[in-house]
C-alpha positions as CSV (number, residue, x, y, z in Angstrom):
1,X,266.7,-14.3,210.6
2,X,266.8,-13.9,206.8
3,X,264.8,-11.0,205.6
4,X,262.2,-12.1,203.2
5,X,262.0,-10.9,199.8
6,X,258.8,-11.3,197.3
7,X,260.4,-12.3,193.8
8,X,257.6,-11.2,191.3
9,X,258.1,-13.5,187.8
10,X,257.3,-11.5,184.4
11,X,254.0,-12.4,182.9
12,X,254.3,-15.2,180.1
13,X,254.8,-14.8,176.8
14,X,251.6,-12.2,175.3
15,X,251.5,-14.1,172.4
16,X,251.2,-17.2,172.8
17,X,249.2,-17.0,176.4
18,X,246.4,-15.2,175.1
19,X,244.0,-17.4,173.8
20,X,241.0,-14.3,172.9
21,X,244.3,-12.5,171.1
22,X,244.8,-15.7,169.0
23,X,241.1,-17.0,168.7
24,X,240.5,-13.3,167.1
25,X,242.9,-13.3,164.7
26,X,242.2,-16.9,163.4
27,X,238.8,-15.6,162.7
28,X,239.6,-12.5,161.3
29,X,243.1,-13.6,159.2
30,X,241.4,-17.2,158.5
31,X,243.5,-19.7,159.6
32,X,246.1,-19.5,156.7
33,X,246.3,-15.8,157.1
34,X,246.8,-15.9,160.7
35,X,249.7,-18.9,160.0
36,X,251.2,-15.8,157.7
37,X,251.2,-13.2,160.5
38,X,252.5,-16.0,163.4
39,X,256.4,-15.3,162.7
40,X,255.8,-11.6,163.1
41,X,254.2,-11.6,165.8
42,X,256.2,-14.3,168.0
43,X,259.2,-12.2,166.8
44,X,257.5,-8.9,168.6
45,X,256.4,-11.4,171.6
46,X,260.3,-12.2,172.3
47,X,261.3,-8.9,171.7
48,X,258.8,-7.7,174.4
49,X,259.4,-10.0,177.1
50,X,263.7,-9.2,176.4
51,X,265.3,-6.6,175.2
52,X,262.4,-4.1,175.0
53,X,261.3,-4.6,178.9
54,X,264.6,-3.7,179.7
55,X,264.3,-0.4,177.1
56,X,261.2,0.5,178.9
57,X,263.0,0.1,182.0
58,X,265.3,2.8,181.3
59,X,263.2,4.9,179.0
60,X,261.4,5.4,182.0
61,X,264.5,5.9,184.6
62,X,265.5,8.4,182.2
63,X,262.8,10.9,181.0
64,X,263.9,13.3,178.4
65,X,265.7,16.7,178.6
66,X,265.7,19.8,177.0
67,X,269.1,21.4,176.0
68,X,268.3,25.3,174.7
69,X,271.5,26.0,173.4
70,X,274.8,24.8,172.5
71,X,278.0,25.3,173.9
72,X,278.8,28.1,171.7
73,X,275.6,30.1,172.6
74,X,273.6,29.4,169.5
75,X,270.1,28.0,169.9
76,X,269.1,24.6,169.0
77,X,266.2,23.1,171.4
78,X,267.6,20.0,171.2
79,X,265.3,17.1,173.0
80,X,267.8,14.4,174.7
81,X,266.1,11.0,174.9
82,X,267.3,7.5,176.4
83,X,269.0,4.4,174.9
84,X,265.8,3.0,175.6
85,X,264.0,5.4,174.2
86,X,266.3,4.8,170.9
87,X,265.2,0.9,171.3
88,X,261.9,1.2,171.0
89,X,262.0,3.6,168.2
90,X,264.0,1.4,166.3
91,X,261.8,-2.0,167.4
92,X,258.8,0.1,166.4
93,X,260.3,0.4,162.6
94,X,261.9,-3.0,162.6
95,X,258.3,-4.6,163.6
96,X,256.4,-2.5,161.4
97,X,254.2,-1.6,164.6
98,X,253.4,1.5,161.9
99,X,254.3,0.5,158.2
100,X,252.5,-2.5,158.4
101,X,248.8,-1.8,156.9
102,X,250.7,0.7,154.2
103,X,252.8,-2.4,152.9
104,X,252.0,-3.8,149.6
105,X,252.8,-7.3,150.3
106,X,251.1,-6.9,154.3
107,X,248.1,-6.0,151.9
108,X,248.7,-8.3,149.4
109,X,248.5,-11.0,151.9
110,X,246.1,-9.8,154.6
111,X,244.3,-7.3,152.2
112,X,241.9,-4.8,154.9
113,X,242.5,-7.2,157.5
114,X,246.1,-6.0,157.5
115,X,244.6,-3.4,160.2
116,X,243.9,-6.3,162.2
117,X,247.8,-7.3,162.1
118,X,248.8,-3.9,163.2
119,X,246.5,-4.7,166.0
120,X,247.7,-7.4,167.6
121,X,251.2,-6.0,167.0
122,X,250.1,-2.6,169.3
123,X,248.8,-5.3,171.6
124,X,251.7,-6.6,172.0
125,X,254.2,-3.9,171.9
126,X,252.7,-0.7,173.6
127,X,251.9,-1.9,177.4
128,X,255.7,-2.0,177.7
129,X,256.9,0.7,175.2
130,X,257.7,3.5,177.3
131,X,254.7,5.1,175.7
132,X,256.6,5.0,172.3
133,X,252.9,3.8,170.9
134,X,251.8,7.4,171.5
135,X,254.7,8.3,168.6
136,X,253.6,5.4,166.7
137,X,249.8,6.4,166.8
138,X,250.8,9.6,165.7
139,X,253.2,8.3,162.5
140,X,250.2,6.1,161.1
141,X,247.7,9.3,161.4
142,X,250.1,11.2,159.6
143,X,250.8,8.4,157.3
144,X,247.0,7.9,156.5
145,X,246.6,11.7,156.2
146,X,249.4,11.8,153.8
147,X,248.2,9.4,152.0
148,X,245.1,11.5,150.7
149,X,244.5,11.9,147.1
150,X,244.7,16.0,147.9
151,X,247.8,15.8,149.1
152,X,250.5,16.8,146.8
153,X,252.7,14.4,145.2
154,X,255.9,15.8,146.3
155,X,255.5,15.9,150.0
156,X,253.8,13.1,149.8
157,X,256.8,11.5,148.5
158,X,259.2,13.3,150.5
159,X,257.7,12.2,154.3
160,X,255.5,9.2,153.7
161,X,257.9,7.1,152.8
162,X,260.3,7.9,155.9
163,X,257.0,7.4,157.9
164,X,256.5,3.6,156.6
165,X,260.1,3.0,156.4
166,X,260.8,-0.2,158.4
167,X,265.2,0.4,158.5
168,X,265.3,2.3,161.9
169,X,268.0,4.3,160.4
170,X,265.2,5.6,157.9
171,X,262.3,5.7,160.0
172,X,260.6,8.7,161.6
173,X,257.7,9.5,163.7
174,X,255.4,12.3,163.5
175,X,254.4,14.6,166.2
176,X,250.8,16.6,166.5
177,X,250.2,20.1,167.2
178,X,247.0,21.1,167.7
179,X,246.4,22.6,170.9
180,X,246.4,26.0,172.1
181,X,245.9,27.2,175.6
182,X,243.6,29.6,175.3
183,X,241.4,26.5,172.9
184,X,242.5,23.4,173.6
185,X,239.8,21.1,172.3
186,X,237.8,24.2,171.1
187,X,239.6,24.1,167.7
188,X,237.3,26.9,167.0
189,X,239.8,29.6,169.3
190,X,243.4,28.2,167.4
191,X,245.1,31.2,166.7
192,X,248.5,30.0,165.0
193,X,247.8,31.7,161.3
194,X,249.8,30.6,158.0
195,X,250.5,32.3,155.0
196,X,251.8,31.4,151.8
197,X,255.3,31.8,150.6
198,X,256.6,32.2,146.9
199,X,258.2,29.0,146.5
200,X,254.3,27.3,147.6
201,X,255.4,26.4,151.5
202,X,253.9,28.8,154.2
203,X,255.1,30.1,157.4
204,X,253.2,29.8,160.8
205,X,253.0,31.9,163.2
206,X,251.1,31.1,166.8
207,X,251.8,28.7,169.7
208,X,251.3,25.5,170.3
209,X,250.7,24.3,174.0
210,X,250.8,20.4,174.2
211,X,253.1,19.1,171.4
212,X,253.7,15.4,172.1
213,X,256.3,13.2,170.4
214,X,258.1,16.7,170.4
215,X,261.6,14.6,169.2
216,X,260.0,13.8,166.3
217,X,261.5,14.7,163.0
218,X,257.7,16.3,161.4
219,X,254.6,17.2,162.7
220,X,251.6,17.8,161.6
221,X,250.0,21.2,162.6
222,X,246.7,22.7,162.6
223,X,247.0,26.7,161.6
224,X,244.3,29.4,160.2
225,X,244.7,30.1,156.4
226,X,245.4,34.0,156.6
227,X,241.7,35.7,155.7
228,X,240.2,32.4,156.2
229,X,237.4,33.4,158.3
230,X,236.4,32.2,161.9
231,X,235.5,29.0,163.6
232,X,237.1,25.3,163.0
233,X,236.3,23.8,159.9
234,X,238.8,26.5,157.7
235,X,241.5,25.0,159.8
236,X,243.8,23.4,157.7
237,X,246.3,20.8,158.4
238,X,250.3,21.7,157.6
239,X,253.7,19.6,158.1
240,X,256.4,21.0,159.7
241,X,259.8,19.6,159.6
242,X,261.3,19.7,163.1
243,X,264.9,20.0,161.4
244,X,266.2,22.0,158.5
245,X,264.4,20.9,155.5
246,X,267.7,19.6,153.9
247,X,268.6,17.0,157.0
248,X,269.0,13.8,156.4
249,X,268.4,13.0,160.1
250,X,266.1,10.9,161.5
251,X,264.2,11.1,165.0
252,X,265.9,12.5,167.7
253,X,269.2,13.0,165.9
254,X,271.3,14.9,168.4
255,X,272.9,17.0,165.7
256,X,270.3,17.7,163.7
257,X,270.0,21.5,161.9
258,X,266.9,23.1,164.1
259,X,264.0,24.4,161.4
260,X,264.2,28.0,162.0
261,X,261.3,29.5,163.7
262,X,260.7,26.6,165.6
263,X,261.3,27.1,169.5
264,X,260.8,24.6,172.2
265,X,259.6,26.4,175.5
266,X,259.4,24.1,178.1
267,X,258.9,19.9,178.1
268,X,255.6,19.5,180.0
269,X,255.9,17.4,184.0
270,X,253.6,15.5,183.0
271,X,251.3,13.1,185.6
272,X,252.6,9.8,183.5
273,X,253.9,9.2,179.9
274,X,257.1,10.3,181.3
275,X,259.4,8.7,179.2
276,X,257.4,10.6,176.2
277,X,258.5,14.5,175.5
278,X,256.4,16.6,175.4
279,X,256.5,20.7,174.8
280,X,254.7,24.0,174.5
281,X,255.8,25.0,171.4
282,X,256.3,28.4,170.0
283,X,256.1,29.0,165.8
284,X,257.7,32.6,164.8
285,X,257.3,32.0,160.7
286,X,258.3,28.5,160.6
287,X,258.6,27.0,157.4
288,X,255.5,24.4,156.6
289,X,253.9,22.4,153.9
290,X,250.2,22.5,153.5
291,X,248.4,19.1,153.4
292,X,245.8,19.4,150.9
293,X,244.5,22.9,149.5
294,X,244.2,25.3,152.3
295,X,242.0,27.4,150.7
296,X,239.4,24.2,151.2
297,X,238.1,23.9,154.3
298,X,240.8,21.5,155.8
299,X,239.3,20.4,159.5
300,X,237.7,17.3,157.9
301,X,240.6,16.2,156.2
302,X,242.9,17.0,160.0
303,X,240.1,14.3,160.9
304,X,241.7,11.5,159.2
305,X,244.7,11.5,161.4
306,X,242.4,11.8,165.0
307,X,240.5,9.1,163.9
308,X,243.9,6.8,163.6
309,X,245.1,8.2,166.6
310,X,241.7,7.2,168.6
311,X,241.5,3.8,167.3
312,X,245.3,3.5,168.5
313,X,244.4,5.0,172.2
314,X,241.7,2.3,172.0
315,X,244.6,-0.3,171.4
316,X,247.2,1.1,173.8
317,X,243.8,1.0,176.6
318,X,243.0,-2.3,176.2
319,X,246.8,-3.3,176.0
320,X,248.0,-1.9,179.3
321,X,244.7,-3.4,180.7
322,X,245.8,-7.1,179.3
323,X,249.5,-6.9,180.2
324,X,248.1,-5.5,183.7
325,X,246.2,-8.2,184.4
326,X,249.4,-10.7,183.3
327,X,251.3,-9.1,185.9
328,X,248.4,-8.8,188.7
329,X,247.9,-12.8,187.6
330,X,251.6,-13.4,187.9
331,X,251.9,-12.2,191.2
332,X,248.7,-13.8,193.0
333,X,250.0,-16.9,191.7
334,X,253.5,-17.1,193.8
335,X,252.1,-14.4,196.5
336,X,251.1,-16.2,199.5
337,X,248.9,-14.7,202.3
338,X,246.9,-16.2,205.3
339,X,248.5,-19.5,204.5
340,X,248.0,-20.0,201.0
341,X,248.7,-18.7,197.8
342,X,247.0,-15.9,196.9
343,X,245.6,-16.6,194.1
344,X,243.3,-19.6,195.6
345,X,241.6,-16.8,197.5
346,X,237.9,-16.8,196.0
347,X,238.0,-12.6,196.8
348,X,240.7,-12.5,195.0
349,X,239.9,-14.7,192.0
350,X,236.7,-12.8,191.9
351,X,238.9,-9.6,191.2
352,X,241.0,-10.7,188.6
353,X,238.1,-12.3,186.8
354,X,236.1,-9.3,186.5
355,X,238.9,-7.3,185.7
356,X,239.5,-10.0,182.6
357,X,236.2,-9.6,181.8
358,X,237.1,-5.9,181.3
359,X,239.8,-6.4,179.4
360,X,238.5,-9.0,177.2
361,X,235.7,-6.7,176.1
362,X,238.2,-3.8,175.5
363,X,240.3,-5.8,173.1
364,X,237.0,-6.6,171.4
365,X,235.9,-3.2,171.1
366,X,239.2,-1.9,169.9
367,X,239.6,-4.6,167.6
368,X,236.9,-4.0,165.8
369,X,237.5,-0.6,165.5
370,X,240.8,-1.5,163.8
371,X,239.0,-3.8,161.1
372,X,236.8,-1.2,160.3
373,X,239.5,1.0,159.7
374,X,241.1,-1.3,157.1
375,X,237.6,-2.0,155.2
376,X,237.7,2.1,154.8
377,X,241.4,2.2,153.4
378,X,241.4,-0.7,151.1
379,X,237.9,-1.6,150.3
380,X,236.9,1.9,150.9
381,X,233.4,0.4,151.9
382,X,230.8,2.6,152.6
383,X,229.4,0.6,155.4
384,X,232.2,0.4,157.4
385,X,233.1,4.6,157.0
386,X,229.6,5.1,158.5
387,X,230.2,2.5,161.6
388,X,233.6,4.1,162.3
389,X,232.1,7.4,162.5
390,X,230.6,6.5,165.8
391,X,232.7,3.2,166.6
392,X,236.1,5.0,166.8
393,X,235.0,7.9,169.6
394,X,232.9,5.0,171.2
395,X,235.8,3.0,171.2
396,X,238.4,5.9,172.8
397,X,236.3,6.9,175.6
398,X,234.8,3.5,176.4
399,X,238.4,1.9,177.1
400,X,240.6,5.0,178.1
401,X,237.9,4.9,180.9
402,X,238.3,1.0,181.8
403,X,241.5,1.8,181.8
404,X,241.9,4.3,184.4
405,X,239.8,1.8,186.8
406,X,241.8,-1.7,185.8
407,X,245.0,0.1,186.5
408,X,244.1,1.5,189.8
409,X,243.0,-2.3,190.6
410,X,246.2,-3.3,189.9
411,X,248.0,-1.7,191.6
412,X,246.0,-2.2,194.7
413,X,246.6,-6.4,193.9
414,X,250.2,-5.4,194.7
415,X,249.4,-4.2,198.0
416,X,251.8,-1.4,199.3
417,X,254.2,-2.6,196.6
418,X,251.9,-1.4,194.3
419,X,252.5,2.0,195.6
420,X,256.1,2.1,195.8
421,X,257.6,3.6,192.6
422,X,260.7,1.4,191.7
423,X,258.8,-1.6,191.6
424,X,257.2,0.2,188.1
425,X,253.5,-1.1,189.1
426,X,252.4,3.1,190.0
427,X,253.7,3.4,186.1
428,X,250.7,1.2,185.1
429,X,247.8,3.7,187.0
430,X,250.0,7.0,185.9
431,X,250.3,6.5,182.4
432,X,246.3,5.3,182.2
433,X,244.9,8.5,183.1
434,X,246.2,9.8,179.6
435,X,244.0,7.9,177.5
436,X,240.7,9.5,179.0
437,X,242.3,12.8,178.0
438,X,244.0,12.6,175.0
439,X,242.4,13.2,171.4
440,X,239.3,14.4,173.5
441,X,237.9,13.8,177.1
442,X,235.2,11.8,177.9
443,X,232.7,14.3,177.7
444,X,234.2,16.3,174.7
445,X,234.0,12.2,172.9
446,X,230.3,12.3,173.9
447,X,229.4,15.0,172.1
448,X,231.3,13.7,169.4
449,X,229.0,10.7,169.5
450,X,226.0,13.1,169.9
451,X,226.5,14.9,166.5
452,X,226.9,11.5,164.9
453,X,223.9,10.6,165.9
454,X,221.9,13.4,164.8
455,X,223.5,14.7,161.8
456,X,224.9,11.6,160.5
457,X,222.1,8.9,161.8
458,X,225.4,7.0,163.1
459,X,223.0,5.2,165.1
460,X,221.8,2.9,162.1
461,X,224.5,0.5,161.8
462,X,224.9,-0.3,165.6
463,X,221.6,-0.8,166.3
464,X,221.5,-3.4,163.2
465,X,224.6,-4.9,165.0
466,X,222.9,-5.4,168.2
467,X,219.8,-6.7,166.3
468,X,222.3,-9.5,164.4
469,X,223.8,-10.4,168.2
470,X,220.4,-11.5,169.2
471,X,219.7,-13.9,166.7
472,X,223.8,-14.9,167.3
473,X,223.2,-15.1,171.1
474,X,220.5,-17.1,171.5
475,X,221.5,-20.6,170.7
476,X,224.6,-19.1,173.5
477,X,222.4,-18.0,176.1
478,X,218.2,-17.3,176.0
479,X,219.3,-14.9,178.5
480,X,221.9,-13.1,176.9
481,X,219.6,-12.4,174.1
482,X,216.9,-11.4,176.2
483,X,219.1,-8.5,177.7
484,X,220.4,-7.5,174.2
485,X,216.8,-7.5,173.1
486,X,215.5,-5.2,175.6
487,X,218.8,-2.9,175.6
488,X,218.8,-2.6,171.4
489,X,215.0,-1.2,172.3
490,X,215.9,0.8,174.9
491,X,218.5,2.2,172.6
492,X,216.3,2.9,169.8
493,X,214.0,4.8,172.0
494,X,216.6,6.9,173.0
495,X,218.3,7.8,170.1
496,X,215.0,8.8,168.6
497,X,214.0,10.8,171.7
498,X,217.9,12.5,171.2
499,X,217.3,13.5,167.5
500,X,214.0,15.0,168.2
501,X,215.7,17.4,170.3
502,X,219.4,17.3,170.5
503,X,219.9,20.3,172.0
504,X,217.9,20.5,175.0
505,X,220.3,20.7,178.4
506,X,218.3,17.2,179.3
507,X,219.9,15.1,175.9
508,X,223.4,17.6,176.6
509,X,223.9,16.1,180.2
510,X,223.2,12.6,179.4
511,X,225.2,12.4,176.6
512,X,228.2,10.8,179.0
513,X,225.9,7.9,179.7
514,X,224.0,7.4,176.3
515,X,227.9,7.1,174.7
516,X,228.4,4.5,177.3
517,X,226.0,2.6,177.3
518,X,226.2,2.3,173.5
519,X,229.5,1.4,173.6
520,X,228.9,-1.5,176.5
521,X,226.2,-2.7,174.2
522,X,228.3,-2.7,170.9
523,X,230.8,-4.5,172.7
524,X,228.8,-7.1,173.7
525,X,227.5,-7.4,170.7
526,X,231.2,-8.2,169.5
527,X,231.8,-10.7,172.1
528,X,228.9,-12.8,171.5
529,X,230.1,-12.4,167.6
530,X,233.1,-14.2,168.3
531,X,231.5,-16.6,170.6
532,X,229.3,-17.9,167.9
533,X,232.1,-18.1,166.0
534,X,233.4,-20.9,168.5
535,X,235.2,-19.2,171.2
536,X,233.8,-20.4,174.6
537,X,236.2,-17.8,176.5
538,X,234.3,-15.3,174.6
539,X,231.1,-16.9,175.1
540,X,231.5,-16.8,178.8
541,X,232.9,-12.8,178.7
542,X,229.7,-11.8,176.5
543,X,227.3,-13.5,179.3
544,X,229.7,-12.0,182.3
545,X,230.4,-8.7,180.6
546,X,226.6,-8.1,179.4
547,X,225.1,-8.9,183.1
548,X,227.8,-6.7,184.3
549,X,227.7,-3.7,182.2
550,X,224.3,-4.1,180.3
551,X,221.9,-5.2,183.7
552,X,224.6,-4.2,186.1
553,X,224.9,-7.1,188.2
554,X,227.4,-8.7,190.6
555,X,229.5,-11.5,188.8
556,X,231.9,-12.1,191.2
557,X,230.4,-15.5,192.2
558,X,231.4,-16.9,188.5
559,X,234.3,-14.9,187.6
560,X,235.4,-16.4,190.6
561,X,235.1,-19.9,189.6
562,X,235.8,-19.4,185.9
563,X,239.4,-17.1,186.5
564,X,241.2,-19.7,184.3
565,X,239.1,-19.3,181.6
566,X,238.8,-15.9,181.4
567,X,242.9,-15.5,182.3
């Protein structure tokens, strides 16, 4: 007797098969703009489903090492990375996955919307990236942060460029070290102090405890001014090269100078993001360059990069949540069971249509997040900065938590392949339970939310939003406007009863489901945006998504008989 084996057939192309990825961007770009941006991004499509699946594959058969010294003795805390790892750094700069919204042609032909381009490109590239986005997501937030009128000139012109350099010989990423053990996202306890030199760098001093992209040729550090006071706003934002300031090296070079006072203690074992190094880090007077004044309270302008690096965890969420479901679809569709294929049976086509249900209202929230972002940065409209405020922690902790529960569905659609490890499906539930965590935990987001509310009446623009999508949604559904009617009042009752008294232990403890529920409303809001715009796969998400999320119903029964719509 033979012995059976399952073949399981790559997804199709993510370009060209995504009809809500395509119907979004010929809305957003127009249709001429989104002609402009269809070479680039069926160049990234190819490159995905080639060359850079089989990068992943050995980015993540070979996780990086940490060599302490050389052969000689001396120490150099050199990170070892794969070939694939080395792809999908150089893919990131040759795509401009990063340089892309800084480019003055991408902004001369997309203008803010060139955000929305950078969008679809993370769409496409990070599911499979070997977490490389997590690098990239860093780069633009140090890009943007660099790119603030208080930052001088010099550096400025010494990193950003490197940063938005699309040669791969050029490019580099940025890391972020923020964290301390005894803080972590209590900013308020970071010890690491920095004082000034006589040439006008500093040198810090403190350690660091969760250093990601720690290959990176810069990162961007918080320290304490010396005799800056307590507490987190006098933070203040430094660079530090991760080589000697006079190496020409890029990422990851193996013989590049280590900065002196820089010491790599250990590469966290990390749940997933394997592929990705990551370090304690210990700084003994390392040299740095200060972003901005440090004698001005610097936390707020440190905020410019986190909100980058949430709207980009928003992406890399509702990413791994589409290519998931390409590969979960794949399979049902040549896996038979019980005597027919798999993907016939209405269980299981009620599954995969709630779980692209999911996934279409991620893509929508994080989307939007990213358009806002470019209104900010090249219209620098007022309007949009105060719907970021709350849209971009919204956005993080809304999807990073979809996440987590569309990846452990998908690996359970594999069945007990799903749980073996060289078949790469585990990979898909491992590396979603970062995006919960990082730049702030669910409940750290909420209260992130919770202030904006309050102090910053952050509510205002979504409930106007939600107010718009009922007078959008009812020539698409009376019902559908009915439950965005009652939920924007619902809402607005709450948010008042919150800033009457927002810090009562009854408004702390729900501030977990008031975020959440915002965000499940905003989104749908968004969805029946792009419906009326003429998309009847979104129409039929907004209806689905709101009775499943806004009235919390079953829709099995029509994801069911809709899966081929909605995937």
């Amino acid at each position: 007797m033979s012995r059976f084996v399952q073949p399981v057939p790559p997804p199709v192309d993510p370009y060209a098969d995504d009809s809500l990825l395509r119907s979004w961007l010929e809305r957003h770009l127009g249709p001429a703009g989104h002609a402009a941006a269809k070479g680039r991004l069926a160049d990234l499509a190819a490159d995905v489903t080639g060359p850079l699946r089989a990068a992943h594959a050995d980015a993540e058969a070979h996780p990086p090492t940490l060599v302490r010294y050389d052969p000689w003795g001396a120490r150099v805390d050199r990170i070892d990375t794969s070939a694939g790892w080395q792809a999908q750094r150089a893919a990131a700069a040759r795509h401009a996955v990063v340089a892309l919204p800084y480019l003055p042609d991408a902004r001369g032909t997309w203008g803010a919307a060139a955000r929305v381009v950078q969008h679809a490109l993370l769409h496409l590239y990070g599911p499979e990236s070997a977490t490389f986005s997590c690098p990239v997501a860093m780069a633009d937030g140090a890009a943007a942060l660099l790119s603030l009128p208080e930052v001088d000139n010099g550096v400025r012109d010494a990193w950003l460029p490197r940063l938005i350099s699309t040669d791969p010989a050029v490019a580099i990423t940025s890391g972020q070290w923020m964290t301390e053990a005894q803080g972590g996202s209590d900013l308020g306890r970071s010890s690491t102090i920095g004082r000034p030199a006589a040439d006008g760098s500093w040198r810090l001093t403190g350690e660091k405890w969760f250093c990601s992209a720690a290959d990176a040729a810069m990162a961007v550090a918080l320290a304490r001014p010396e005799g800056a006071g307590r507490g987190s706003r006098v933070l203040a934002p430094f660079l530090v090269p991760r080589y000697a300031v006079d190496s020409p090296l890029a990422d990851g070079a193996a013989s590049g100078v280590p900065a002196p006072g820089v010491t790599v203690h250990r590469l966290k074992d990390k749940l997933g993001t394997r592929a990705l190094p990551t370090a304690e880090i210990g700084l003994r007077d390392a040299y740095a360059l200060p972003l901005g004044d440090p004698a001005i309270p610097g936390l707020v302008r440190a905020m410019t990069l986190v909100v980058v690096t949430r709207v980009h965890n928003a992406a890399a969420a509702a990413g791994g949540m589409r290519r998931g479901l390409a590969y979960a679809r794949a399979y049902a569709d040549v896996r038979h069971v019980a005597g027919g294929a798999l993907v016939s049976s209405p269980l299981h086509r009620a599954t995969l249509g709630t779980l692209a249900v999911d996934a279409a209202g991620a893509f929508a929230l994080a989307g939007h997040a990213f358009a806002l972002l470019g209104r900010v940065e090249v219209g620098a409209d007022p309007d949009a900065a105060a719907e970021l405020r709350i849209v971009a922690p919204l956005a993080k902790l809304a999807t990073g938590r979809l996440a987590v529960s569309s990846a452990s569905e998908y690996v359970e659609s594999f069945g007990g392949a799903g749980y073996v490890e060289d078949t790469g499906v585990p990979r898909l539930l491992r590396d979603a339970q970062v995006l919960p965590i990082w730049e702030g935990t669910t409940n750290v987001l909420a209260l992130d939310v919770l202030r904006a509310l309050t102090r910053e009446d952050a509510g205002a623009p979504l409930l106007a939003r939600l107010a718009a999508a009922v007078d959008l949604a009812r020539p698409l559904s009376p019902a559908l406007a009915d439950t965005l009617a009652a939920t924007a009042a619902q809402l607005g009752d709450t948010i008042t009863s919150v800033t009457a008294d927002p810090g009562s232990p009854t408004v702390l403890a729900g501030a977990r489901g008031l975020a959440l529920r915002l965000a499940y409303a905003l989104t749908a809001a968004l969805l029946v945006e792009h419906a009326a715009w003429g998309d009847e796969q979104a129409a039929l998400t907004a209806r689905l998504w709101a009775r499943r999320w806004l009235r919390h119903e079953e829709i099995a029964e029509d994801a069911h008989h809709h899966l081929d719509l909605l995937c």
